[in-house]
C-alpha positions in Angstrom: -16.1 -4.6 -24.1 -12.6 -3.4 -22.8 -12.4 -0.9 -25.7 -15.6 0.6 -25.5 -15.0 0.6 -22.0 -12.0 2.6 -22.4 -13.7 5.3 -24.9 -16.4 6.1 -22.4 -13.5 6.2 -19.8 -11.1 8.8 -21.9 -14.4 10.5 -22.2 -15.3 12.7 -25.6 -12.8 15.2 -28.1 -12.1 18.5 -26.7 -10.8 21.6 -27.8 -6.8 21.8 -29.2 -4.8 23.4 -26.2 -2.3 26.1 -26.6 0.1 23.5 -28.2 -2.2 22.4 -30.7 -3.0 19.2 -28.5 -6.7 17.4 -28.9 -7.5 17.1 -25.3 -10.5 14.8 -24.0 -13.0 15.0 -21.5 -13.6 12.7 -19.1 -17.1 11.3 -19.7 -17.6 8.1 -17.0 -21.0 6.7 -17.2 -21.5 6.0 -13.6 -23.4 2.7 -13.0 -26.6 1.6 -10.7 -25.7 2.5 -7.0 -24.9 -0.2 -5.1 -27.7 -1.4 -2.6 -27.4 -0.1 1.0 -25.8 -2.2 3.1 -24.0 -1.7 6.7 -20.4 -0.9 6.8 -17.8 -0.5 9.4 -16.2 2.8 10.7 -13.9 2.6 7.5 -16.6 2.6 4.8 -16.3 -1.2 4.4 -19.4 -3.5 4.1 -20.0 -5.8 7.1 -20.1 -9.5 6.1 -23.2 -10.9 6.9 -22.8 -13.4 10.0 -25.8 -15.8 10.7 -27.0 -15.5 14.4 -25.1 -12.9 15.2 -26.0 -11.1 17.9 -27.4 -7.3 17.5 -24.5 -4.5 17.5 -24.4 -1.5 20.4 -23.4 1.4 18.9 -19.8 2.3 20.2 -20.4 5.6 20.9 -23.1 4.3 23.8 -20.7 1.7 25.2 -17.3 3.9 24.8 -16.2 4.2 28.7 -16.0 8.6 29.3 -12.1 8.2 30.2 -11.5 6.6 27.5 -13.5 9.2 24.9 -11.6 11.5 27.0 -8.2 10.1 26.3 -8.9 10.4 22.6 -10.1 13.8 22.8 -6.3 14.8 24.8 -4.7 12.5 22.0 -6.4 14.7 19.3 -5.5 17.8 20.8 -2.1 16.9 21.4 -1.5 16.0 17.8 -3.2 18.8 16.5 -1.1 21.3 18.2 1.9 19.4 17.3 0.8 19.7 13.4 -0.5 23.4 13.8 -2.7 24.7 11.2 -2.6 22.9 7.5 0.7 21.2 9.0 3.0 24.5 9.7 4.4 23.8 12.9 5.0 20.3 11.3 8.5 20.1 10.3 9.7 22.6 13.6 8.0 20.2 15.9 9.8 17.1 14.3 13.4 18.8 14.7 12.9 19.6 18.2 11.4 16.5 19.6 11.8 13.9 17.1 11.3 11.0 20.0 7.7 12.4 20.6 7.0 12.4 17.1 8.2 8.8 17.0 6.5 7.3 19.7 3.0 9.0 18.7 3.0 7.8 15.0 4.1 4.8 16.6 0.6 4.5 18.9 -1.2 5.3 15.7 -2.4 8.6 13.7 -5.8 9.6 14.5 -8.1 8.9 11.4 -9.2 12.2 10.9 -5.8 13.4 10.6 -4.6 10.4 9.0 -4.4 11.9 5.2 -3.1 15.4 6.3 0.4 13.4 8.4 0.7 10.8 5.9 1.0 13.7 3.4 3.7 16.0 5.6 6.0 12.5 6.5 5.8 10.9 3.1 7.2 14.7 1.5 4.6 14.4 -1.1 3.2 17.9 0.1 6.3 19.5 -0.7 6.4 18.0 -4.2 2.5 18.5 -4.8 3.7 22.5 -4.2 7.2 22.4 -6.7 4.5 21.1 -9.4 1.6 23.0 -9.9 -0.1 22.0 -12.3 1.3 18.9 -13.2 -1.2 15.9 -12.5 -4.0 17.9 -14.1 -1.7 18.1 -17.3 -1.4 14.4 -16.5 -4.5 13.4 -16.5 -6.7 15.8 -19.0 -3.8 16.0 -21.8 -1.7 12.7 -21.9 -2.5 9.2 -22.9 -1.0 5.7 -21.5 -0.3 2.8 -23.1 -1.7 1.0 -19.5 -5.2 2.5 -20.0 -6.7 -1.0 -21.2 -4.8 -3.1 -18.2 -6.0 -0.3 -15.5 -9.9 -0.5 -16.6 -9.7 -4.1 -15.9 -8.6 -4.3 -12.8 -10.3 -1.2 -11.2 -13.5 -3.4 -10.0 -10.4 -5.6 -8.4 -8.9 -2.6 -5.7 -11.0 -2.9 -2.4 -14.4 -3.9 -3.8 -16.3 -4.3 -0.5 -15.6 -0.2 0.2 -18.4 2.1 -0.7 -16.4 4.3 -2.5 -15.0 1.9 -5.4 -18.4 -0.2 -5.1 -20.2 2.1 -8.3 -19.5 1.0 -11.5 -17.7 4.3 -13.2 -18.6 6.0 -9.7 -16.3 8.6 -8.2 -14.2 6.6 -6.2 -13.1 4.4 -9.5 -13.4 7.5 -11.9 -10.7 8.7 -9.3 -8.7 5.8 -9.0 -8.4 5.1 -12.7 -7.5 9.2 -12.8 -4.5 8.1 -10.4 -3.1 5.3 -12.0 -3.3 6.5 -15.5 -1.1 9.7 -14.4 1.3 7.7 -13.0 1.6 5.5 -15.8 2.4 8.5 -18.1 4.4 10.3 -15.2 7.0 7.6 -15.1 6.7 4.8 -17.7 9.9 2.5 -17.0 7.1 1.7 -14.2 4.0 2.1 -16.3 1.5 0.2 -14.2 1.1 -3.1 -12.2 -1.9 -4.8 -10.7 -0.5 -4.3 -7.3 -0.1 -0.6 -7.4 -3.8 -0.3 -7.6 -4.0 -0.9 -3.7 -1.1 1.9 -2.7 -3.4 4.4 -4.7 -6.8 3.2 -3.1 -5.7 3.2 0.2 -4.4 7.1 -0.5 -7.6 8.0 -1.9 -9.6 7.1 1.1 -7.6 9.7 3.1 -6.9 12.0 0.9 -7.7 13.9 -2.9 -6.9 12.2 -6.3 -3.3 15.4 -6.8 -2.5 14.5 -3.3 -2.5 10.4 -3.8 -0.5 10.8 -6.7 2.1 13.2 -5.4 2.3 10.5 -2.4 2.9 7.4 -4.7 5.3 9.4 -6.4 7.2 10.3 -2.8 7.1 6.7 -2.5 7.9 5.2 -5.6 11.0 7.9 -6.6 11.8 7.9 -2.6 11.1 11.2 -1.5 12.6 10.6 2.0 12.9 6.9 2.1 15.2 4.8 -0.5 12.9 4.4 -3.6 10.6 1.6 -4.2 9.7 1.8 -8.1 11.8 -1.7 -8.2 8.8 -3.1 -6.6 6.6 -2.9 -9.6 9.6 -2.9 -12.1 9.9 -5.5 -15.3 11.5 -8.4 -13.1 10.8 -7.3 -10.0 14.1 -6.7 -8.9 13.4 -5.0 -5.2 10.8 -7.6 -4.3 13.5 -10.3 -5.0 15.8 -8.4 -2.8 12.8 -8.0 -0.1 11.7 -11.5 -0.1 16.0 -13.0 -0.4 16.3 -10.8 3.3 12.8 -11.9 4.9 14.1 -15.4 4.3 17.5 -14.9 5.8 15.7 -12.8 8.9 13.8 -15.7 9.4 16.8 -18.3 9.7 18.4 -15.9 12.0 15.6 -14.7 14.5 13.5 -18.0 14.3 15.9 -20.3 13.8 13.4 -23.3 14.5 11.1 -22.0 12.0 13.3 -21.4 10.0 14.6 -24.7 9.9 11.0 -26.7 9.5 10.3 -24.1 6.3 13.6 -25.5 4.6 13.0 -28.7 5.8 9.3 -28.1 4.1 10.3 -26.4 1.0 8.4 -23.1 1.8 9.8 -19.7 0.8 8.3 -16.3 1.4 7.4 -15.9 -2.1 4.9 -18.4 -1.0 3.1 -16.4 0.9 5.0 -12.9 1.8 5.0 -10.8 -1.7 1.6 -9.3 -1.3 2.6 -7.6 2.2 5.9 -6.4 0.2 4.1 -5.3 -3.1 1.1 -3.8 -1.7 2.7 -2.4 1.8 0.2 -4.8 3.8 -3.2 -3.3 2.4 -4.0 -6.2 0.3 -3.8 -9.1 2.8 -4.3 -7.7 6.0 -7.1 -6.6 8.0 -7.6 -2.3 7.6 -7.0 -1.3 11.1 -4.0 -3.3 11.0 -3.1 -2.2 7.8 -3.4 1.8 8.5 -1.1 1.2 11.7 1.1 -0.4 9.2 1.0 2.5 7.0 1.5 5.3 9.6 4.6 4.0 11.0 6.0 3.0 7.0 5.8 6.6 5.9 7.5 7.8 9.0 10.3 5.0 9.4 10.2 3.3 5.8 9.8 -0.3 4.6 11.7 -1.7 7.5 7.7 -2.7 9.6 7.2 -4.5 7.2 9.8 -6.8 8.0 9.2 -6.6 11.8 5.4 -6.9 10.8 6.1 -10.1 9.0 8.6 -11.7 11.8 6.3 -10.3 14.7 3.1 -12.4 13.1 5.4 -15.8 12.3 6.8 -15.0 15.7 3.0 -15.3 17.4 2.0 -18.6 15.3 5.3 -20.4 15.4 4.4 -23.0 18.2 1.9 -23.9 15.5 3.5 -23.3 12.7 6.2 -25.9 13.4 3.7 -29.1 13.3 2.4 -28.2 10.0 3.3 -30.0 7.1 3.6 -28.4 3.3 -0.4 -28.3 2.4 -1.3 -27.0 5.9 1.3 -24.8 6.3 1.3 -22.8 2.9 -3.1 -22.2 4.0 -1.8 -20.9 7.6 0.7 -18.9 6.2 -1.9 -17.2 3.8 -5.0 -17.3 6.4 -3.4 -16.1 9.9 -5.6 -16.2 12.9 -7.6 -13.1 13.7 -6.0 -12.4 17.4 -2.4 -12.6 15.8 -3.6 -9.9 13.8 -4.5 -7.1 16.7 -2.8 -4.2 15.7 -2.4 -3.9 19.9 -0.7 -7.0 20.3 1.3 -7.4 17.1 2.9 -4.4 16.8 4.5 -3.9 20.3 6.2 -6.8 19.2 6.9 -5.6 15.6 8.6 -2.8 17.5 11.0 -5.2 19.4 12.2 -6.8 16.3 15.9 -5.9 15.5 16.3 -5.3 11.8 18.0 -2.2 10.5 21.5 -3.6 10.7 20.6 -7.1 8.9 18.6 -5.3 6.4 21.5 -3.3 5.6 24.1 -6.6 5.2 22.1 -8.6 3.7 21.0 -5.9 0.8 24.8 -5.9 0.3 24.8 -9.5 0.0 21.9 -10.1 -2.6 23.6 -7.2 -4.5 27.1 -9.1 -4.9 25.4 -12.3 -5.1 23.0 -11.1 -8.2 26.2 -9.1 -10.2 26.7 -11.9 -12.7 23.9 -12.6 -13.2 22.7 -8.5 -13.7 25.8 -8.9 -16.0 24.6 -11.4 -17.9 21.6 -10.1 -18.8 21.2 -8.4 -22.0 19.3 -5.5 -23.5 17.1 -8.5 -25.9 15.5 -9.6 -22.3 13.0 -7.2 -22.5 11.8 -7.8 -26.1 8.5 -8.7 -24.9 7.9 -6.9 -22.3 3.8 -7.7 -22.3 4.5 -11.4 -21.9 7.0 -10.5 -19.3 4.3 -8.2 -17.2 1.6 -10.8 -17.8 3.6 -13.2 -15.5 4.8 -10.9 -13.0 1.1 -9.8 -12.3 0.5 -13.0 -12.1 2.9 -14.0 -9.3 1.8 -10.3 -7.7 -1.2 -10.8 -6.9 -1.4 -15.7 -6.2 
């Protein structure tokens, strides 16, 4: 089923391009639409709660000041940007505070995918290579086709747009991930990535998606994160070795009943690392997450992670193992208000650790990087089995 899968998915035999290259089609065959069902102001469907009571719209019940307030916001950030984004860059050398401290309070959604592109730099790389996803995607194959069609159904599958079988939104995310894959194949693809690029396509089109993963993956203005997703998973070892140390530092009682309980963040902290909090987060949190990452770089997720154990540690503390591992995987919904979380994510003092301890994971993995020898990656298939695995538990 896979293989057929993938033959309707590559699509039919073209013409030979100039270079004498067979090029294909793309021939999805989109499935049965979805039924109708209500979703929320992000395209998600609405679980279905029993009793509950009947919804007001929001626009009815939205105070006028408040409306208002947004409409002054909107402005604001629109003359900031200027038109298409070209009073961006001036505006962020003059009054880079400002710029800070709005991105900070959040991006308005429906400038969302225009100011993630300008931050991230992946507009400027989208212009130096014209041409170049198209070439990607209609001309190149990738040994990850296979694992990408299975686990397209598996990116955000209560959002209308990936809900149709072969519909646009997964035609466009498989489009995505396959061009990565052949773009820069020491990463190929991983499970996780899916979310990064479905998140991007929601705000923005398939070129600019990719040309933001790639900003973020080959670090475009922040240090690179292609070790996230890497055969070993060597930056999401380095991640997860600081979290832990942050933790014994900043909540040292905490920190002292998860040693004394044998919990680590692997347990429960990859997925915020690996998929930049769009996996196990709520959205609105997760956007918030998102607009102050490409602007300030992975360091929120680190206050993200010691803000929420912060809220919950009272409780935390009287948990033992079995109870602890389900909190720490299941967090309460108001610990997860974007309004009250990440004032205090903001307070968190990081930059400095971060820094130290990355020099201290990198002396205290040398001999073992030196042991290692080119034979460890003979099977490399086994070894990306196993690391999707621990991705994505």
């Amino acid at each position: 089923n896979v293989l057929l899968l993938a033959s309707v998915m590559r699509g039919e035999e073209g013409e030979k391009n100039d270079e004498g290259k067979r090029t294909y089609k793309v021939a999805f065959e989109p499935g049965p639409l979805p039924p109708i069902r209500p979703v929320d102001k992000y395209g998600f469907i609405k679980s279905e709660r029993v009793n509950s009571p009947p919804e007001v719209s929001i626009a009815k019940c939205r105070p006028i000041n408040k409306r208002d307030r947004e409409e002054r916001r909107l402005r604001k950030w629109r003359k900031m940007i200027g038109v298409g984004g070209s009073d961006w860059k001036q505006y962020v050398r003059r009054k880079p505070h400002v710029v800070k401290r709005r991105i900070r309070k959040g991006i308005p959604d429906c400038l969302r995918g225009l100011v993630w592109q300008l931050i991230s730099g992946s507009r400027d790389l989208l212009l130096m290579n014209q041409g170049v996803y198209e070439q990607l995607v209609l001309y190149e194959t990738s040994a990850s086709e296979l694992d990408i069609i299975r686990d397209i159904s598996r990116t955000f599958p209560s959002h209308v747009f990936f809900q149709q079988r072969h519909g646009p939104g997964q035609r466009s995310l498989y489009n995505v991930l396959k061009a990565y894959s052949v773009y820069d194949q020491d990463v190929g693809y991983v499970q996780g990535m899916g979310f990064l690029a479905g998140l991007l396509l929601l705000y923005m089109s398939e070129e600019d998606a990719f040309w933001l993963l790639v900003a973020l993956l080959k670090g475009a203005v922040h240090a690179p994160m292609e070790g996230l997703y890497l055969v070993g998973l060597p930056l999401v070892q380095q991640y997860l070795f600081q979290f832990e140390q942050l933790v014994k530092e900043q909540l040292p009682r905490l920190g002292a009943h998860f040693e004394q309980e044998m919990i680590n963040p692997s347990m429960y902290a990859s997925q915020w690392f690996i998929t930049v909090c769009s996996y196990s987060f709520p959205f609105p949190l997760a956007l918030r997450i998102w607009d102050v990452f490409l602007y300030e770089g992975v360091k929120i997720i680190f206050k993200v992670g010691l803000a929420l154990l912060k809220y919950c540690q009272d409780d935390l503390v009287n948990l033992p193992f079995e109870k602890l591992v389900h909190a720490l995987r299941n967090f309460p919904e108001d610990a997860l208000n974007p309004d009250t979380l990440l004032p205090m994510a903001y307070s968190m003092k990081v930059s400095n650790g971060l820094e130290e301890l990355r020099e201290e994971y990198i002396q205290m993995t040398k001999p073992l990087q030196q042991l290692n020898s080119p034979e460890s990656n003979r099977e490399p298939e086994l070894t990306r089995q196993k690391q999707e695995e621990f991705l994505m538990c």
